[in-house]
Backbone as JSON, one array per atom type, in Angstrom:
{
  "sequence": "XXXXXXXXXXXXXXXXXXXXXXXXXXXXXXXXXXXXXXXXXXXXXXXXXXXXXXXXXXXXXXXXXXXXXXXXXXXXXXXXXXXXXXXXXXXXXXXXXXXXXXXXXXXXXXXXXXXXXXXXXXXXXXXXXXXXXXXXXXXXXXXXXXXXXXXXXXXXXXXXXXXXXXXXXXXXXXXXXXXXXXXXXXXXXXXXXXXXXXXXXXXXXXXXXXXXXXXXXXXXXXXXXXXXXXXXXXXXXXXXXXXXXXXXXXX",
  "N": [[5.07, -3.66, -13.33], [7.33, -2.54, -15.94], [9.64, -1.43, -15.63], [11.65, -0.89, -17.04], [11.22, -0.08, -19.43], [10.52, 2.83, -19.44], [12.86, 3.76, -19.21], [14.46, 7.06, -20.12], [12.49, 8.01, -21.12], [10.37, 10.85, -21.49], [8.51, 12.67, -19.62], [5.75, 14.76, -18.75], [4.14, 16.64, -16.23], [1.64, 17.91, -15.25], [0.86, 20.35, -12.15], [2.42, 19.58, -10.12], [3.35, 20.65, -7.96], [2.56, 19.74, -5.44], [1.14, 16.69, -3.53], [-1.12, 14.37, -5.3], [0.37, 15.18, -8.01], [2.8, 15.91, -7.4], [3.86, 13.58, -6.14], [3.92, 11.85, -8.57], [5.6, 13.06, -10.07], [7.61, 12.1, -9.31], [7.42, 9.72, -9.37], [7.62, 8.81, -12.03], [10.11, 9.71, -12.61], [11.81, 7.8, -10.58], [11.42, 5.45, -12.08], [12.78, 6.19, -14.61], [12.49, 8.14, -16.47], [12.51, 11.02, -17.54], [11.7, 14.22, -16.02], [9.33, 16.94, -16.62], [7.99, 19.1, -14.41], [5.59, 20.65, -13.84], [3.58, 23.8, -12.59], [2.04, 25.99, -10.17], [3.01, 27.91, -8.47], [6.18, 28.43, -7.4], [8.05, 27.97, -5.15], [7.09, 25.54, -4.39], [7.55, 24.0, -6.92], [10.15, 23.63, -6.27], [10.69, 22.65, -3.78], [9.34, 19.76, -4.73], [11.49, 19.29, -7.0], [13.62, 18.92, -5.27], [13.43, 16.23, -4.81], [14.35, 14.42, -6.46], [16.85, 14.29, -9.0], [16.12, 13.6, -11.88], [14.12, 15.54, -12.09], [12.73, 18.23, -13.64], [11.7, 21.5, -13.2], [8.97, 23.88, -14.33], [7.54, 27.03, -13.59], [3.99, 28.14, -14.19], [1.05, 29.24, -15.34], [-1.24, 27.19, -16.52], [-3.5, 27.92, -17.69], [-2.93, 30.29, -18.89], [-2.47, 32.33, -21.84], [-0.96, 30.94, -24.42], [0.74, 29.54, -22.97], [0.11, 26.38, -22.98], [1.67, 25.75, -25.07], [4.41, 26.99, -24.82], [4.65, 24.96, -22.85], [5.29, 22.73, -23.69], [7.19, 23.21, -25.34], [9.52, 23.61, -23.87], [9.99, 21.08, -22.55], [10.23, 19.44, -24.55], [12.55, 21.16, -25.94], [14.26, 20.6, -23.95], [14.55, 17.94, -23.59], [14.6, 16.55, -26.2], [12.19, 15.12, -26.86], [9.0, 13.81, -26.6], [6.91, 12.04, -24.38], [5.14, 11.27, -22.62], [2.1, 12.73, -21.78], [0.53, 13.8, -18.4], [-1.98, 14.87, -17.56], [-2.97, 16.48, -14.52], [-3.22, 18.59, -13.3], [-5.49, 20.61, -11.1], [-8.89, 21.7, -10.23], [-10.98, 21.71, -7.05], [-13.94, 22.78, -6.2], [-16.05, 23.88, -3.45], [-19.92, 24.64, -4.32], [-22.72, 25.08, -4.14], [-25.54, 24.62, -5.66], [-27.53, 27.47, -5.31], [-25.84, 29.06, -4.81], [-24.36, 29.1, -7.24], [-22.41, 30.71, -9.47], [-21.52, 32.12, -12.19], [-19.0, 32.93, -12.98], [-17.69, 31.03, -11.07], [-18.4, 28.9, -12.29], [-17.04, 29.16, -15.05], [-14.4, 29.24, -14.16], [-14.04, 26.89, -13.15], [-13.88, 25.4, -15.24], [-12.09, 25.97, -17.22], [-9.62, 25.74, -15.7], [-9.91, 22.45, -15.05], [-10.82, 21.56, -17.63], [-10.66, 22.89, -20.42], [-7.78, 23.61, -19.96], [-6.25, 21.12, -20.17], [-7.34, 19.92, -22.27], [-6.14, 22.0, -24.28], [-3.63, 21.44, -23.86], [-2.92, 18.99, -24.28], [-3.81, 19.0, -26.86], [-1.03, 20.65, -27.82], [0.65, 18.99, -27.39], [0.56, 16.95, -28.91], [1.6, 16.31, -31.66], [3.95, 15.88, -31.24], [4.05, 13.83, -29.74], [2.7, 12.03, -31.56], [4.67, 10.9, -32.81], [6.22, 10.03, -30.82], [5.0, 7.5, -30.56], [2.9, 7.95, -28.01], [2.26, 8.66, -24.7], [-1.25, 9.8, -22.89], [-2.38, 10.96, -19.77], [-5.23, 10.9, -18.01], [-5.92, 12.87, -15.22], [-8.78, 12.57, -13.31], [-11.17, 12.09, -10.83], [-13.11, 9.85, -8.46], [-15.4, 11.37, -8.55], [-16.25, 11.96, -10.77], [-17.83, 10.08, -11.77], [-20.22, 9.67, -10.21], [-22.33, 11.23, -7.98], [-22.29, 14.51, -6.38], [-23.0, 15.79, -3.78], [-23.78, 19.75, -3.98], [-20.83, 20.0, -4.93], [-21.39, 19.92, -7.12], [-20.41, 20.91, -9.9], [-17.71, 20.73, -10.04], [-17.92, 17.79, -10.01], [-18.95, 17.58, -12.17], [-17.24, 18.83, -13.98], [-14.9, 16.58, -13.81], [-16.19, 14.48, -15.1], [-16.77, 15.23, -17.6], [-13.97, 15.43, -18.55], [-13.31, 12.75, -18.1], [-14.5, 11.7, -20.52], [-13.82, 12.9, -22.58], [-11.35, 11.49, -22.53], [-12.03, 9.2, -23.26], [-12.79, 9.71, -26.15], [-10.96, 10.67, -27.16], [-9.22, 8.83, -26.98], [-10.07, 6.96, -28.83], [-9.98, 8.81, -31.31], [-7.01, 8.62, -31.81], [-6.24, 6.95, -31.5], [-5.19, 5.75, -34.0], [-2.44, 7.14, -34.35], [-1.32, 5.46, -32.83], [-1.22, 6.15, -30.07], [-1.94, 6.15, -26.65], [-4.44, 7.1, -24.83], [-5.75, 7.33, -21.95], [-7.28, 7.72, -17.93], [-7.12, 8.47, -14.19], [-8.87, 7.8, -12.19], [-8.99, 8.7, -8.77], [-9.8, 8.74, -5.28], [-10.85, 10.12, -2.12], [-8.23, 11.19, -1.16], [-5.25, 12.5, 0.44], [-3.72, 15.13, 0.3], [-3.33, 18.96, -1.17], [-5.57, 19.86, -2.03], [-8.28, 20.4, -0.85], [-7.85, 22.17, 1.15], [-7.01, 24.13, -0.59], [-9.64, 24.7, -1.73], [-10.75, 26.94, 0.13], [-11.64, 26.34, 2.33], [-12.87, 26.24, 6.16], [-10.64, 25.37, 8.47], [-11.32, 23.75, 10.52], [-14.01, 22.5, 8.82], [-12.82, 21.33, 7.53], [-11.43, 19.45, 8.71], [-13.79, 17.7, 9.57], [-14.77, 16.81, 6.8], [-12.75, 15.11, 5.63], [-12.65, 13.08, 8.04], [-15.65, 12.59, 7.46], [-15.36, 11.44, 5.36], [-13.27, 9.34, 5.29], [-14.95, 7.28, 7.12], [-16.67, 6.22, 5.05], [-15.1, 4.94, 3.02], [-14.53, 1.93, 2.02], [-12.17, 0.95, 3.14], [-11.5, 2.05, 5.28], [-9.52, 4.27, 4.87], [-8.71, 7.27, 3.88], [-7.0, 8.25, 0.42], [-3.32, 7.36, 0.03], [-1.05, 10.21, -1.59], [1.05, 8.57, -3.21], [0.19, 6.42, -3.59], [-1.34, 6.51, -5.76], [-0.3, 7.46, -7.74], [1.48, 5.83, -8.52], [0.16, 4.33, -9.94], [-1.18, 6.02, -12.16], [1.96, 6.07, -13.63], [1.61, 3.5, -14.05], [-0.18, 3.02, -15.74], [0.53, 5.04, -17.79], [3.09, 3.28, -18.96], [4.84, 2.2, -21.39], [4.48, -0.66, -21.72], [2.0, -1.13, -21.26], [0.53, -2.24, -23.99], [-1.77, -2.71, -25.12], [-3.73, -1.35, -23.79], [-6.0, 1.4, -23.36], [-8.42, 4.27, -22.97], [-9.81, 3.77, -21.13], [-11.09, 4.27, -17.8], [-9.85, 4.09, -14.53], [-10.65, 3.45, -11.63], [-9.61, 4.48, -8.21], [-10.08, 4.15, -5.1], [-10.04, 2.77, -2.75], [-12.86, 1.02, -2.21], [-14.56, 3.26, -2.52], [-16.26, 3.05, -4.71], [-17.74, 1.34, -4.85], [-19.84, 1.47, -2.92]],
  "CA": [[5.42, -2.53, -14.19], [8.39, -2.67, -16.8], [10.23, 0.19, -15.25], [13.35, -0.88, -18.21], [10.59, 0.47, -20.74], [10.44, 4.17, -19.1], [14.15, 4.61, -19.1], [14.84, 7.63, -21.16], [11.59, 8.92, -22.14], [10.14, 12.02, -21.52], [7.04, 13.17, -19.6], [4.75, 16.39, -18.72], [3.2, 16.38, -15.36], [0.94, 19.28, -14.12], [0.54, 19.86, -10.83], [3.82, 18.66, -9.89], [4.27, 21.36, -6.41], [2.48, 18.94, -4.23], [-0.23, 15.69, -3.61], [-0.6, 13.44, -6.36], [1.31, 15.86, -9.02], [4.44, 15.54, -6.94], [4.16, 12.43, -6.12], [3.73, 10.92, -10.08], [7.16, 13.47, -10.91], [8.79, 11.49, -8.08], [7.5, 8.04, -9.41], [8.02, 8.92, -13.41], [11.77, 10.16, -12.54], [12.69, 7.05, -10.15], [11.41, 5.01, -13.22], [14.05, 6.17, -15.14], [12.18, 9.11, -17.16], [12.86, 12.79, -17.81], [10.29, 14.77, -15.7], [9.13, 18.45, -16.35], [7.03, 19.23, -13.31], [4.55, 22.14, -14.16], [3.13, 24.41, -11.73], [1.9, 27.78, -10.35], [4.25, 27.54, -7.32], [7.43, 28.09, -7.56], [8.52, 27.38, -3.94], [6.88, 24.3, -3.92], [8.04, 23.06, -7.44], [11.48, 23.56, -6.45], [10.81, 21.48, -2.83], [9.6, 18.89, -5.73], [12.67, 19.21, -7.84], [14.68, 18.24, -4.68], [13.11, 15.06, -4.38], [15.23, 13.57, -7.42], [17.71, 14.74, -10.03], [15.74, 13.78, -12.61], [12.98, 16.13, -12.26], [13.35, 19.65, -13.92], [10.56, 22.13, -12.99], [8.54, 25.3, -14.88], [6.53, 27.58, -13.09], [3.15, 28.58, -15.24], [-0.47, 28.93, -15.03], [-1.6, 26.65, -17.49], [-4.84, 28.64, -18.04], [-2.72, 31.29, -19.85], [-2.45, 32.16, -23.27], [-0.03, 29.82, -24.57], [1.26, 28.31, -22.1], [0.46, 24.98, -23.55], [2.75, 25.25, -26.31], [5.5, 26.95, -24.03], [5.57, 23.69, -21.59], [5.28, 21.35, -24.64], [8.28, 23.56, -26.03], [10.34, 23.74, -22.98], [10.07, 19.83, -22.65], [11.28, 19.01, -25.96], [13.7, 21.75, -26.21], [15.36, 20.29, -23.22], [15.45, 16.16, -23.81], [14.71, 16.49, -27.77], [11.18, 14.34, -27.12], [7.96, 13.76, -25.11], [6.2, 10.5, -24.34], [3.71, 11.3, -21.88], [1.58, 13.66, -20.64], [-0.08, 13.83, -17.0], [-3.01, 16.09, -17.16], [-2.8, 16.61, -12.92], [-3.56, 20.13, -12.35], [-7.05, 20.61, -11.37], [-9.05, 22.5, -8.82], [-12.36, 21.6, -6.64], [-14.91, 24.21, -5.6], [-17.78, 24.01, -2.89], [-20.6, 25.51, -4.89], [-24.24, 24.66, -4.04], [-26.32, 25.56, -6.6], [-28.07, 28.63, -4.84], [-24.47, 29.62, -4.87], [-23.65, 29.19, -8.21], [-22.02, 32.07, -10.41], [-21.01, 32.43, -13.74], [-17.36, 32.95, -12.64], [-17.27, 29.96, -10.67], [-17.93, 27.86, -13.55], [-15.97, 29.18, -15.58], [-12.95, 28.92, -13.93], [-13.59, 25.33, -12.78], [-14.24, 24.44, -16.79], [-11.21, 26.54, -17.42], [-8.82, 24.72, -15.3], [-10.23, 21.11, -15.79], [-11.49, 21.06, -19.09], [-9.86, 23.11, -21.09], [-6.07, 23.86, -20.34], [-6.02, 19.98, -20.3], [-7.36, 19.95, -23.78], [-5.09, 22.62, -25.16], [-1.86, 21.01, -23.16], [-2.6, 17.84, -25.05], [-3.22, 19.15, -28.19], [0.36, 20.98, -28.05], [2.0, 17.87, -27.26], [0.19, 16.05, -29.83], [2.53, 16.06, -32.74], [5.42, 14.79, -30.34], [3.11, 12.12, -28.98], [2.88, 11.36, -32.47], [6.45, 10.71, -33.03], [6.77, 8.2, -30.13], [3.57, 6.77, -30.46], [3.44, 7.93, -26.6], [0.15, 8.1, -23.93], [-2.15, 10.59, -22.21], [-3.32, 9.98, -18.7], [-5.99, 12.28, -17.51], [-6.56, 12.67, -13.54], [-10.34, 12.47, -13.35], [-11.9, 11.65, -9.52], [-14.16, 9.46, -8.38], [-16.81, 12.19, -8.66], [-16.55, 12.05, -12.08], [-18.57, 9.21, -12.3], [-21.21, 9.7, -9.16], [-22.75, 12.52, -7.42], [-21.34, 14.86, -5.43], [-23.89, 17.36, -3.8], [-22.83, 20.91, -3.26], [-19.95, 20.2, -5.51], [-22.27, 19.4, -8.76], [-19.75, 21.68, -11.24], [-16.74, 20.01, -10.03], [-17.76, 16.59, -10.24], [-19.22, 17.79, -13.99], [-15.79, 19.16, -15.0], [-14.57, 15.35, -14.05], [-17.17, 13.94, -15.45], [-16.08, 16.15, -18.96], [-12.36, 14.87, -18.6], [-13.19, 11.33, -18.39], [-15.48, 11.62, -21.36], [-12.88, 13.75, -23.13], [-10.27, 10.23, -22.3], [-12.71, 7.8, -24.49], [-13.03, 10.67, -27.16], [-9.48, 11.16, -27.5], [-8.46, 7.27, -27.04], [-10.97, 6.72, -30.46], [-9.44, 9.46, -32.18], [-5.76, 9.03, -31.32], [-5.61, 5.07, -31.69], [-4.41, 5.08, -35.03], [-1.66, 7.19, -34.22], [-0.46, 4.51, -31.19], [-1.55, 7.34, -28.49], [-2.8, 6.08, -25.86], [-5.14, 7.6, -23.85], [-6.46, 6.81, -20.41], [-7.52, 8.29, -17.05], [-7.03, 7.5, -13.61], [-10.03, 8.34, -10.81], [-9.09, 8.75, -7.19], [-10.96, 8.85, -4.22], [-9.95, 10.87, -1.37], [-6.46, 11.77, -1.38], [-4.27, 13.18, 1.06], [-3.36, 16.61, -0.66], [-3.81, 20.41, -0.27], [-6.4, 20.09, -2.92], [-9.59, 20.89, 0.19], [-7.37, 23.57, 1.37], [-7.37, 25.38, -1.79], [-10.74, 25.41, -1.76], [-10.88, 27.95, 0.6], [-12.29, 25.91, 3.22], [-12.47, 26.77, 7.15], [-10.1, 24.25, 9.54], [-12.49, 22.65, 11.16], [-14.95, 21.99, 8.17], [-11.28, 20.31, 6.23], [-11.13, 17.94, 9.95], [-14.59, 16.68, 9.19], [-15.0, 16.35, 5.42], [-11.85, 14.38, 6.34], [-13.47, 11.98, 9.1], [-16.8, 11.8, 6.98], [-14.58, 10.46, 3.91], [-12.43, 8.14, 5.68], [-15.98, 6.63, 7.59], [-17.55, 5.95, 3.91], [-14.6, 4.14, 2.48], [-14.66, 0.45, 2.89], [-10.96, 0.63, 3.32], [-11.47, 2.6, 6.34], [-9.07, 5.54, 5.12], [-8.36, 8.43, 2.64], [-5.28, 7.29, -0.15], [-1.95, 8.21, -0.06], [-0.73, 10.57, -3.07], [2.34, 7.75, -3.91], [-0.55, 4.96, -3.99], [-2.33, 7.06, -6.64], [1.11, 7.98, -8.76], [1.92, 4.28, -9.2], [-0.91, 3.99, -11.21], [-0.29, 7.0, -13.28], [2.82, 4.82, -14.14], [1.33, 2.15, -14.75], [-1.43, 3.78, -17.41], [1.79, 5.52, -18.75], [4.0, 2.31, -18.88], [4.79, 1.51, -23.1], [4.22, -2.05, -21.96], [0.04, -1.13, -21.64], [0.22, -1.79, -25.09], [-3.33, -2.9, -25.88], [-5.01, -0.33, -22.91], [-6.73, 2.72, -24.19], [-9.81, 4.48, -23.15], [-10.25, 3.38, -19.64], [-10.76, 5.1, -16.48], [-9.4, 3.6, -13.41], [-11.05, 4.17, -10.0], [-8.6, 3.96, -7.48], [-10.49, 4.53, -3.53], [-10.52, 1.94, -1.52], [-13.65, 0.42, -2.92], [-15.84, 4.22, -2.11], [-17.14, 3.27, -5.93], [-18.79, 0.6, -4.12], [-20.29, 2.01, -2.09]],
  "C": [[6.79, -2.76, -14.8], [9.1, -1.65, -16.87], [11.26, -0.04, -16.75], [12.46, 0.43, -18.95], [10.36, 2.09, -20.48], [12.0, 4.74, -19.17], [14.07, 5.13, -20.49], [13.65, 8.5, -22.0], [11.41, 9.73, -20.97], [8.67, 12.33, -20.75], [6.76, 14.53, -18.45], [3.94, 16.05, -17.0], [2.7, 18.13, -14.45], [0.36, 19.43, -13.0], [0.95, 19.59, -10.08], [3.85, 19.36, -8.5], [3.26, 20.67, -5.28], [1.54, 17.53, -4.29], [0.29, 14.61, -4.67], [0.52, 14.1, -7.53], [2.97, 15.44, -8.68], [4.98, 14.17, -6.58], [4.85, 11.13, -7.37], [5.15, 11.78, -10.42], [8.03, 12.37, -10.56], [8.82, 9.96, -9.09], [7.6, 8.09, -11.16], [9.98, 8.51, -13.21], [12.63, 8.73, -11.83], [12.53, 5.89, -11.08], [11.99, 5.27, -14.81], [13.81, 7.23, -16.37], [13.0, 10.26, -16.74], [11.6, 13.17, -17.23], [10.13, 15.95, -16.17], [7.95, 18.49, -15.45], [6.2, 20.57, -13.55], [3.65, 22.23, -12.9], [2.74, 25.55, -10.7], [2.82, 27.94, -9.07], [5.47, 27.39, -7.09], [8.55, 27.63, -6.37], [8.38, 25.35, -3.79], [7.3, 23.5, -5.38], [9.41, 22.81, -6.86], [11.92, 22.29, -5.21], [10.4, 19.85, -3.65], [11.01, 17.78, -5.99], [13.72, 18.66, -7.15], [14.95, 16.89, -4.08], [14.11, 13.79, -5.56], [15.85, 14.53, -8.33], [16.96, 14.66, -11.06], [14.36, 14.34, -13.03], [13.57, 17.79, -12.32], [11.9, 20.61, -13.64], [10.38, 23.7, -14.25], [7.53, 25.62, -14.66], [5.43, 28.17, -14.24], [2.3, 28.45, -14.51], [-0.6, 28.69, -15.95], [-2.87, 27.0, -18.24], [-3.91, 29.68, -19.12], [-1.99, 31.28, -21.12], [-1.17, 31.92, -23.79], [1.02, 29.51, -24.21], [1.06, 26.78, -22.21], [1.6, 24.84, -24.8], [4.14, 26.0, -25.62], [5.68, 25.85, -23.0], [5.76, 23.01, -22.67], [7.03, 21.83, -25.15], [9.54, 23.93, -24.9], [10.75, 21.98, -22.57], [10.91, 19.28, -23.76], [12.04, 19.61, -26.23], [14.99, 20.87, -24.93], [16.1, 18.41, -23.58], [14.72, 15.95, -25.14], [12.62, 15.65, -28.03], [10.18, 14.56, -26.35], [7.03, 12.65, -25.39], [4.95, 10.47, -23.75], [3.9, 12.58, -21.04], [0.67, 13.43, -19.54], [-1.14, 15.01, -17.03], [-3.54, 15.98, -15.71], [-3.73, 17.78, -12.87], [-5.16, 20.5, -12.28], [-7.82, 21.42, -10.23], [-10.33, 22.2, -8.59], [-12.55, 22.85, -6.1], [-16.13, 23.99, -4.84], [-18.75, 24.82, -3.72], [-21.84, 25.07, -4.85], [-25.16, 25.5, -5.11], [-27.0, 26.99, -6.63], [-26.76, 29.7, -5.04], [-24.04, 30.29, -5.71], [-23.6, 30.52, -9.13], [-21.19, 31.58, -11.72], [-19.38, 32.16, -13.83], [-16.91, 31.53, -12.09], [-17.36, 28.86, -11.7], [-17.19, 27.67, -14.25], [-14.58, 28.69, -15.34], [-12.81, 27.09, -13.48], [-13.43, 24.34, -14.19], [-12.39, 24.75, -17.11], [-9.83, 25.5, -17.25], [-8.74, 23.46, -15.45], [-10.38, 20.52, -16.44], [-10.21, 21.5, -20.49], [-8.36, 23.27, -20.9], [-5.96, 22.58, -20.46], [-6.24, 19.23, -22.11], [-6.18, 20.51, -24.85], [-3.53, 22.08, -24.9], [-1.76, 19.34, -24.33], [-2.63, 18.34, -26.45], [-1.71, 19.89, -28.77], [1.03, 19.82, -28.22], [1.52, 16.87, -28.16], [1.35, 15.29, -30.91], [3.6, 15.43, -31.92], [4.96, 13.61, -29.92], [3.0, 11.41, -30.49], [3.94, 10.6, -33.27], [6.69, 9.65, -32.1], [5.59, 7.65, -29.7], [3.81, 6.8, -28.73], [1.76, 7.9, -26.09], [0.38, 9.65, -23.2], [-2.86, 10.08, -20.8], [-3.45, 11.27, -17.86], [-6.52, 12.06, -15.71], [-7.84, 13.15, -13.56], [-10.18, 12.29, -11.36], [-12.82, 10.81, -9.51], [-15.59, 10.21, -8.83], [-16.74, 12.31, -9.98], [-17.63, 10.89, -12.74], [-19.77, 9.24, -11.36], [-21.2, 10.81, -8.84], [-22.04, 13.41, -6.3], [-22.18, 16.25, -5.08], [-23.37, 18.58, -3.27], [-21.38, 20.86, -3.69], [-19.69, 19.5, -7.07], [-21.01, 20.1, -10.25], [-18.72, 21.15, -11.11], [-16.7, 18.51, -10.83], [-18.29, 16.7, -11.92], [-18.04, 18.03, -15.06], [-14.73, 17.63, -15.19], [-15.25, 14.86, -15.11], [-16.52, 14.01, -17.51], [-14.73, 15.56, -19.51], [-12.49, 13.76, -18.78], [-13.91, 10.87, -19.74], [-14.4, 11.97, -22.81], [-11.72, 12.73, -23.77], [-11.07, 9.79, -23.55], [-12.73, 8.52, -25.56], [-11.91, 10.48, -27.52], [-9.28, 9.68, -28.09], [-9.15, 6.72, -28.44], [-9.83, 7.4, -31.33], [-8.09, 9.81, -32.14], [-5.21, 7.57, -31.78], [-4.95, 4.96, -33.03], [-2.77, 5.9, -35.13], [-0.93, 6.59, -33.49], [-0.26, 5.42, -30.56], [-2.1, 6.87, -28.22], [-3.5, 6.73, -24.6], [-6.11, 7.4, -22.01], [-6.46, 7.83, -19.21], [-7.71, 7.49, -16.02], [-8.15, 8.77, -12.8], [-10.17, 8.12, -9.14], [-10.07, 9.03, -6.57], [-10.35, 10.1, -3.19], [-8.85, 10.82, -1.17], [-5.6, 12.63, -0.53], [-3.81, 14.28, 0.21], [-3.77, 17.87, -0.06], [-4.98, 20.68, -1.31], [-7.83, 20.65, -2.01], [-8.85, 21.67, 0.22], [-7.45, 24.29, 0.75], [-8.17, 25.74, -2.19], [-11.22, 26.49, -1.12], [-11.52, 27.5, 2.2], [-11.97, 26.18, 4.8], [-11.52, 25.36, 8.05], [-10.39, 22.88, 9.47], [-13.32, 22.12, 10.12], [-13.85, 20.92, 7.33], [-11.57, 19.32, 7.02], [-12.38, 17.36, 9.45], [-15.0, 16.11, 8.2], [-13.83, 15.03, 5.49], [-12.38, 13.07, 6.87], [-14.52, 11.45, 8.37], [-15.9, 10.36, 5.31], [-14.27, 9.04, 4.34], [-13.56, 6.83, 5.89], [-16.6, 5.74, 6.27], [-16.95, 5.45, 2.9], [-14.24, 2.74, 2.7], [-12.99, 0.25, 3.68], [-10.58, 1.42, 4.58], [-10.35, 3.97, 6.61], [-9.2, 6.16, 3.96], [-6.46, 7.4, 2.39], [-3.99, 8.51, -0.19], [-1.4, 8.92, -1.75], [0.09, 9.0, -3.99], [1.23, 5.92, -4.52], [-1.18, 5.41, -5.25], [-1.3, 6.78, -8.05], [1.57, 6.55, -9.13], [0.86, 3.94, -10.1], [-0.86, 4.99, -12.64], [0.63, 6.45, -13.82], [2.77, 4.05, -14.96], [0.65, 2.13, -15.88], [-0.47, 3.91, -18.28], [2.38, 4.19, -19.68], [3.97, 1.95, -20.26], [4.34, 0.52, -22.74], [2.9, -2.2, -21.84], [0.26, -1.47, -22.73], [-0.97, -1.47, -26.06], [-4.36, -2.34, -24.65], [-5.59, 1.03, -23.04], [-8.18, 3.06, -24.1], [-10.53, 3.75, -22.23], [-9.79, 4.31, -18.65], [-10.98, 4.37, -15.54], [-9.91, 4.13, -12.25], [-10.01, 3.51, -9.11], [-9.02, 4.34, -5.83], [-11.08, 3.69, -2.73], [-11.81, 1.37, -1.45], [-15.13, 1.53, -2.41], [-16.64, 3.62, -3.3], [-18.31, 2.32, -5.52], [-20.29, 0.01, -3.12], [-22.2, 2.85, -2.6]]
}
């Protein structure tokens, strides 16, 4: 990675108050960027924010009505530019089809699909200015099945689809677009599903069992790749999604 080529620019990361989000502020900022850390959490951006100096935080729910053009405009009001955005923030949902409700879709399209849409198109015009990049956190399940959590892995599925769409229609401005696709992940991302303890310990155990690499990944292994997608020196990468889990795709 060509950390020189990050000193001084500018980037967006949602998601930032814990897991991979916090991790990629951490590994933008010690690569010599400007972070803004976005996130509904204001306790936990601020435990973030104390991980480096050069990470500035702003609490939001990126679902609400325009709040993409207040982070885009809180970014560039502060370091004049913006280079890259991190579309992070994302939320899984157990939902077995017998299950499924109207509401629950919604909100999983909501969060995944669209505020990630509208966050980039705010920051568009600035991305156009430093011919800068897009790098969309997708999952493994965006590309394979995932039973009993069919709307999730669809809202991936959407995002990574969304990447090659964009990366077409962005290339002649020198935006590049890309997405990276983890596997299991150390994070509070199960927890926030609502899930009981004990069912977190074994989804857990079954994961780890069914990765050749014999564990779940660390956020900071994930966030170096984010980086690296980012990195100006990709110059000719655009419109790829990266699986990054220990070879589950393999599987």
């Amino acid at each position: 990675m060509s950390v020189e080529s990050l000193q001084g620019t500018v980037a967006i990361v949602t998601g930032a108050g814990s897991g991979i989000g916090r991790a990629t502020a951490v590994a933008f900022a010690q690569a010599g960027a400007y972070v803004l850390g976005v996130g509904r959490r204001k306790d936990a951006l601020d435990a973030t924010a104390e991980l480096h100096p050069g990470i500035a935080i702003h609490s939001a729910d990126i679902t609400a009505a325009g709040a993409p053009e207040a982070i885009v405009d809180i970014a560039v009001g502060r370091w004049g530019r913006l280079d890259v955005l991190v579309n992070n923030a994302g939320a899984t949902r157990v939902m077995p089809l017998g299950e499924t409700t109207a509401e629950g879709i919604a909100g999983l399209l909501e969060l995944n699909v669209t505020a990630p849409s509208l966050l980039a198109g705010a920051a568009l015009p600035h991305l156009r200015e430093t011919r800068g990049s897009i790098v969309n956190v997708s999952s493994t399940y965006g590309h394979r099945p995932l039973p009993g959590g069919a709307h999730y892995a669809a809202s991936k599925s959407a995002l990574e689809q969304l990447t090659r769409s964009w990366a077409l229609e962005l290339a002649a401005d020198g935006i590049r677009v890309n997405a990276l696709a983890p596997g299991p992940t150390e994070s509070e991302a199960l927890a926030a599903a609502g899930l009981p303890q004990d069912m977190l310990d074994q989804i857990k155990r079954d994961e780890a069992a069914r990765i050749p690499l014999g564990r779940r990944g660390k956020p900071e292994e994930v966030a170096t790749w984010v980086v690296r997608l980012a990195d100006p020196g990709s110059t000719w990468l655009t419109g790829q999604i990266l699986t990054i889990d220990g070879g589950l795709e393999l599987t």
